[in-house]
C-alpha positions in Angstrom: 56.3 2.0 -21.4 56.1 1.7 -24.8 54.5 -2.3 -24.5 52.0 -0.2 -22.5 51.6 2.4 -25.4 50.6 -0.3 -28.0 48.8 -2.4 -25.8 46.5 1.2 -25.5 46.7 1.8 -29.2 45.3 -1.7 -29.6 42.4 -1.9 -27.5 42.1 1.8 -28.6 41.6 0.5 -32.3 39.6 -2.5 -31.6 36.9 -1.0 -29.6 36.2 1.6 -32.6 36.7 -0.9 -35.2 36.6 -5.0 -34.8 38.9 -7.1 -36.5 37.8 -8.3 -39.9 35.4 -11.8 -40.0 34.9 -13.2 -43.4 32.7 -15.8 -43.0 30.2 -13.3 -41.2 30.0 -11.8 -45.2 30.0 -14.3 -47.3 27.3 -16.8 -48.1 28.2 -21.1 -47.8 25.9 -22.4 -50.4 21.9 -22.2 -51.2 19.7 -20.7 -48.1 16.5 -21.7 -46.9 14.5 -19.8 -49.0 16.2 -21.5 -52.1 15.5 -24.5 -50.6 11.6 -24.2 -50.4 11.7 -22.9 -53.6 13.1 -25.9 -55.2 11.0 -28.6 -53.3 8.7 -28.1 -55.6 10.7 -28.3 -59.0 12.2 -31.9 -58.2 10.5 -34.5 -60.7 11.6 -37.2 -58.3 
């Protein structure tokens, strides 16, 4: 009964609020647009 309880509480809690994913927040290295900007500056 109570395995059932916290199995509830837990699909309970996910639903409302997913589980925390850092690497959907923070940024690996220069973007595209960075990229286009500095084509330009190289000298090559």
């Amino acid at each position: 009964m109570v395995a059932s309880a916290k199995r509830l509480l837990s699909l309970i809690t996910t639903s409302i609020r997913p589980a925390y994913r850092p690497e959907r927040y923070y940024m690996r290295g220069p973007g595209p647009a960075c990229a286009r900007r500095d084509q330009g500056l190289t000298a090559g």
